[in-house]
C-alpha positions in Angstrom: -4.6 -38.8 -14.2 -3.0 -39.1 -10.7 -2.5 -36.3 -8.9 -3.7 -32.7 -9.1 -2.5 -30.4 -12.2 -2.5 -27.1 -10.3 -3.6 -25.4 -7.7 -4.5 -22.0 -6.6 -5.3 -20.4 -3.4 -5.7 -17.3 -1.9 -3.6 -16.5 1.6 -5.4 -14.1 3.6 -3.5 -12.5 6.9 -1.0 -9.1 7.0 2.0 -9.6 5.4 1.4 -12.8 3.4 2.7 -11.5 0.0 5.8 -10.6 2.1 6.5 -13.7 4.0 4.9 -15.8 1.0 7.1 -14.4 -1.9 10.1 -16.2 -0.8 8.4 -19.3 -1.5 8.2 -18.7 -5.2 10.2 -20.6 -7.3 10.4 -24.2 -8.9 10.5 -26.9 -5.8 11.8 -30.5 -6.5 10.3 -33.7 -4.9 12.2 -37.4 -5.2 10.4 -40.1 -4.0 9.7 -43.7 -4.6 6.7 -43.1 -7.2 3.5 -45.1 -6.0 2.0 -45.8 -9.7 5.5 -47.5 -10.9 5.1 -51.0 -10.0 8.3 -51.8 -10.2 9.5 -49.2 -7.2 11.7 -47.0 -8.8 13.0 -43.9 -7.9 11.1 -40.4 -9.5 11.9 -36.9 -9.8 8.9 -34.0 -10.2 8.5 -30.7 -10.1 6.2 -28.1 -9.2 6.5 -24.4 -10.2 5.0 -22.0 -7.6 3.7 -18.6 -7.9 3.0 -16.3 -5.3 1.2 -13.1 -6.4 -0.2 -10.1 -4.9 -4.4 -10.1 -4.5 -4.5 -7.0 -6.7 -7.8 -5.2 -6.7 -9.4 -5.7 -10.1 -10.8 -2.4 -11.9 -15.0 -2.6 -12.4 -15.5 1.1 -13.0 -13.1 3.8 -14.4 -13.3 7.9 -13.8 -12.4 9.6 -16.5 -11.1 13.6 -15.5 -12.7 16.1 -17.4 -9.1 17.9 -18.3 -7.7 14.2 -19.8 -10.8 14.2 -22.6 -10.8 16.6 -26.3 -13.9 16.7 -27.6 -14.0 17.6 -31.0 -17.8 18.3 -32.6 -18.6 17.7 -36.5 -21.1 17.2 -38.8 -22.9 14.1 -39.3 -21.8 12.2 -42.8 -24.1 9.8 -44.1 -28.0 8.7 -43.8 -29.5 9.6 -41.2 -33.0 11.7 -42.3 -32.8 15.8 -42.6 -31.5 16.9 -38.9 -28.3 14.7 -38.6 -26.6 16.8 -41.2 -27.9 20.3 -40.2 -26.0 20.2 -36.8 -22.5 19.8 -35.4 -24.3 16.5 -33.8 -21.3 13.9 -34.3 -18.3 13.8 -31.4 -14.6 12.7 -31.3 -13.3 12.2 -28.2 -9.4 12.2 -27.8 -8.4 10.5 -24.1 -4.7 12.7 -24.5 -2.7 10.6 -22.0 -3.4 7.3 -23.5 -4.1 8.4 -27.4 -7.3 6.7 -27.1 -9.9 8.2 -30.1 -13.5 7.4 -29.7 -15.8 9.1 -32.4 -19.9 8.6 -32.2 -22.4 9.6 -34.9 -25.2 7.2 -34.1 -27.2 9.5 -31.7 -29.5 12.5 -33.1 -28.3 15.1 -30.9 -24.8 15.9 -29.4 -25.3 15.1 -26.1 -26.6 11.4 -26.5 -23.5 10.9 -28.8 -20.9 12.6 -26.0 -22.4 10.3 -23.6 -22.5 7.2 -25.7 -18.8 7.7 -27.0 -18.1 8.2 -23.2 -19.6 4.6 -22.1 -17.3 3.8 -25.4 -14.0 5.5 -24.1 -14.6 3.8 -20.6 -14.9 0.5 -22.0 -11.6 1.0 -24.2 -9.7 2.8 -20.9 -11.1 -0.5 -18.4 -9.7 -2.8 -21.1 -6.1 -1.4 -21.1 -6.2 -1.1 -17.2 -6.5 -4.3 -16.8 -4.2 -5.3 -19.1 -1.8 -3.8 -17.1 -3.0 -5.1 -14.1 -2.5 -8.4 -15.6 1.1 -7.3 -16.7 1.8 -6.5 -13.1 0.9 -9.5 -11.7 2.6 -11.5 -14.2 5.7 -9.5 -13.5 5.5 -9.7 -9.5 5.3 -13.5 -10.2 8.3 -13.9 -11.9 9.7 -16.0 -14.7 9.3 -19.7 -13.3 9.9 -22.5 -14.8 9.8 -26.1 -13.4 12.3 -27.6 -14.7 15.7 -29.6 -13.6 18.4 -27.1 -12.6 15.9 -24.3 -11.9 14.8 -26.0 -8.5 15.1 -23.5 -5.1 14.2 -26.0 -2.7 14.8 -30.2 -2.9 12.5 -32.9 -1.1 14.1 -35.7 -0.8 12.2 -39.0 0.4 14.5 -41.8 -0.9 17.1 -42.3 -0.6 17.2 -40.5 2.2 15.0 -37.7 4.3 15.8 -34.2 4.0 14.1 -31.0 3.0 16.9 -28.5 1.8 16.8 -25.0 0.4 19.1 -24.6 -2.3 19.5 -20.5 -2.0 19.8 -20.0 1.8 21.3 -23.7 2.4 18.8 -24.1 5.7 17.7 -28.1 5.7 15.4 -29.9 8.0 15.5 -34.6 8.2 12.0 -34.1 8.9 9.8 -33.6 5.5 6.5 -35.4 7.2 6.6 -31.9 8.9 7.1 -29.7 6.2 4.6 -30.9 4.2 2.1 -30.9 7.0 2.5 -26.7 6.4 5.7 -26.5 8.9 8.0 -24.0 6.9 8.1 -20.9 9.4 12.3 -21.4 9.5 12.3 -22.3 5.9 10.5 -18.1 5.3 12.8 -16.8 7.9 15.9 -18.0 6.0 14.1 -17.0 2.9 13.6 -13.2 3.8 17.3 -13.4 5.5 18.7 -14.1 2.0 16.3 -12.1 0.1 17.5 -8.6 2.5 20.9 -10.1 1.7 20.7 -10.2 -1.8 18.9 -6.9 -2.1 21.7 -4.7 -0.1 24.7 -7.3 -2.6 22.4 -5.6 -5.3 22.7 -2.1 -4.1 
């Protein structure tokens, strides 16, 4: 297949979600396609995303005042001093609902310590689940597709680069595509403040 699929790259200076985000959006090329052999004209698109680098969640602290533990007897096998002792423990994370109960261990304090590693797994899961949420919401809904486009580059039959939102327009796409857009942000965060005040 000609041509790349997707791509994704990380932006690192100050302000770059900022300046970037206006970029986001569904951006339309026509061209002369260069794999018809009989020269005709072709329209693409290509969906752009700009996200935040979020940091991603490794570890998670549990405080001691967001944790019920709840001791019990052992049930089942387990050989004479499992069910002699309060040994088995349920632990209740109360802002998430989370319940995590541990009856492997022989004494209480292995099991409150493995249903512990247990609860921090469950909690990391969900965090980054929402991280994940997050960053899908920053990004947006975008969809490349005709009559979605933000921004039109056209090489044929004429040459024009021309932002569908802010209405800014350059003849010169060679220089756009060889990364000079610096106007085509400026207008971008103009109508973005614009559109946020119209909003309220």
């Amino acid at each position: 297949e000609a041509g790349l699929k997707s791509v994704t790259f990380e932006v690192n200076v100050p302000y770059a979600y900022g300046n970037l985000s206006v970029e986001g959006g569904t951006h339309r090329l026509v061209r002369i396609s260069p794999f018809d052999n009989q020269g005709r004209r072709q329209t693409s698109f290509a969906a752009v995303e700009v996200i935040p680098l979020i940091e991603g969640t490794d570890s998670i602290d549990i405080p001691e005042n967001e944790l019920k533990i709840d001791v019990f007897r052992s049930s089942g096998p387990g050989g004479q001093s499992v069910n002699t002792t309060d040994s088995a423990v349920r632990m209740t994370h109360l802002p998430t609902g989370t319940v995590v109960s541990m009856q492997n261990e022989k004494s209480q304090i292995q099991n409150r310590a493995a249903a512990l590693r247990v609860m921090q797994s469950r909690l990391l899961l969900l965090k980054k689940a929402e991280e994940a949420a997050e960053r899908k919401e920053l990004a947006g809904d975008i969809k490349a597709s005709w009559g979605d486009q933000m921004r039109s580059y056209v090489l044929n039959p004429y040459q024009m680069v021309k932002d569908l939102r802010t209405e800014h327009e350059t003849g010169n796409p060679d220089k756009v595509f060889d990364g000079d857009i610096d106007d085509f942000i400026e207008a971008g965060i103009r109508w973005q403040i614009a559109q946020r005040k119209a909003e309220g």
